[in-house]
N, C-alpha and C positions, 0 to 999 in steps of 0.2 A: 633453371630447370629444377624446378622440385617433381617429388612421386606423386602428389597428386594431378599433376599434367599425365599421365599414364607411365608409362616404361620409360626408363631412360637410360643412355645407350653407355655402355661401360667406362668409356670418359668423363661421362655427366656423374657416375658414380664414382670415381676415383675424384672428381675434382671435389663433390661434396663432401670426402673424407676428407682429402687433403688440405683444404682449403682453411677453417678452424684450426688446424697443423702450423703451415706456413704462411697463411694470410695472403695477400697479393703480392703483384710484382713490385720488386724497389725499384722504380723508376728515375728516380729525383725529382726535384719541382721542374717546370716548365718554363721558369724565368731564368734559369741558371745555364750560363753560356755553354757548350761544350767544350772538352780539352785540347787543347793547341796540335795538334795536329803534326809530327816531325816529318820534315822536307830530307829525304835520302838523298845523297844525290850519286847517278850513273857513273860509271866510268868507262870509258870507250875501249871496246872487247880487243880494239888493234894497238892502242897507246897506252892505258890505261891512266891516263886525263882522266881529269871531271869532262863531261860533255857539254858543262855549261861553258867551256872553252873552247868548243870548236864551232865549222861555221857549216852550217848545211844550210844547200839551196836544191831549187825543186829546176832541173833544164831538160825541156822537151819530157816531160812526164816522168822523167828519172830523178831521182837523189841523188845526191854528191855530197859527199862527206870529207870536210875538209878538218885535219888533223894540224894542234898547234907543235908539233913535235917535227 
Protein backbone atom coordinates (compact mmCIF):
# COMPACT_ATOMS: atom_id res chain seq x y z
CA UNK A 1 0.00 0.00 0.00
CA UNK A 2 1.51 3.15 -0.71
CA UNK A 3 -0.50 7.01 -0.81
CA UNK A 4 -0.54 7.16 -4.19
CA UNK A 5 -3.15 4.27 -4.32
CA UNK A 6 -5.53 6.92 -2.27
CA UNK A 7 -6.06 6.90 1.55
CA UNK A 8 -4.68 4.18 3.47
CA UNK A 9 -6.19 2.86 6.49
CA UNK A 10 -4.30 3.55 9.81
CA UNK A 11 -2.51 0.04 9.82
CA UNK A 12 -1.10 0.60 6.32
CA UNK A 13 0.22 3.83 7.93
CA UNK A 14 1.74 2.46 11.07
CA UNK A 15 3.11 -0.41 9.16
CA UNK A 16 4.85 2.08 6.70
CA UNK A 17 6.41 3.83 9.70
CA UNK A 18 7.26 0.94 11.23
CA UNK A 19 8.49 -1.09 8.86
CA UNK A 20 12.02 0.82 8.00
CA UNK A 21 12.08 0.68 12.07
CA UNK A 22 11.86 -3.17 12.43
CA UNK A 23 12.08 -4.65 9.03
CA UNK A 24 10.07 -8.01 8.71
CA UNK A 25 9.17 -10.89 10.72
CA UNK A 26 12.30 -13.26 11.91
CA UNK A 27 10.90 -16.16 10.71
CA UNK A 28 13.91 -18.53 10.02
CA UNK A 29 14.77 -20.39 6.85
CA UNK A 30 12.24 -22.80 5.71
CA UNK A 31 14.66 -25.83 5.46
CA UNK A 32 15.41 -25.75 9.22
CA UNK A 33 13.61 -28.53 11.10
CA UNK A 34 11.53 -27.37 14.07
CA UNK A 35 12.45 -27.92 17.72
CA UNK A 36 11.82 -31.27 19.38
CA UNK A 37 8.79 -31.01 20.82
CA UNK A 38 8.79 -32.18 24.96
CA UNK A 39 6.44 -35.31 25.62
CA UNK A 40 4.69 -34.57 29.31
CA UNK A 41 3.51 -37.28 30.59
CA UNK A 42 -0.11 -37.55 32.88
CA UNK A 43 -0.42 -38.91 35.87
CA UNK A 44 -3.65 -40.63 36.87
CA UNK A 45 -5.85 -38.05 39.21
CA UNK A 46 -6.73 -41.51 41.44
CA UNK A 47 -3.11 -43.16 41.73
CA UNK A 48 -0.96 -40.70 40.68
CA UNK A 49 1.00 -43.27 38.11
CA UNK A 50 2.11 -42.15 34.77
CA UNK A 51 -1.00 -43.25 32.59
CA UNK A 52 1.23 -44.72 30.34
CA UNK A 53 0.81 -47.60 32.88
CA UNK A 54 -2.46 -48.38 33.14
CA UNK A 55 -4.83 -50.16 30.77
CA UNK A 56 -8.14 -48.58 29.47
CA UNK A 57 -10.54 -50.26 27.36
CA UNK A 58 -13.72 -49.03 25.71
CA UNK A 59 -17.03 -52.08 27.10
CA UNK A 60 -20.40 -51.27 25.82
CA UNK A 61 -19.65 -47.54 24.96
CA UNK A 62 -18.08 -46.87 28.54
CA UNK A 63 -14.48 -46.49 29.66
CA UNK A 64 -12.70 -48.48 32.16
CA UNK A 65 -9.92 -47.49 33.63
CA UNK A 66 -7.73 -49.82 35.00
CA UNK A 67 -5.18 -48.70 37.78
CA UNK A 68 -1.57 -50.57 38.12
CA UNK A 69 -1.68 -49.83 41.87
Amino acid sequence: MTRSEGKVPWYGRLTEILMPLLGPADVGRQDDAPPPRTVREVECPLCHHPMSEHRLEQVGGKNRHYCPA
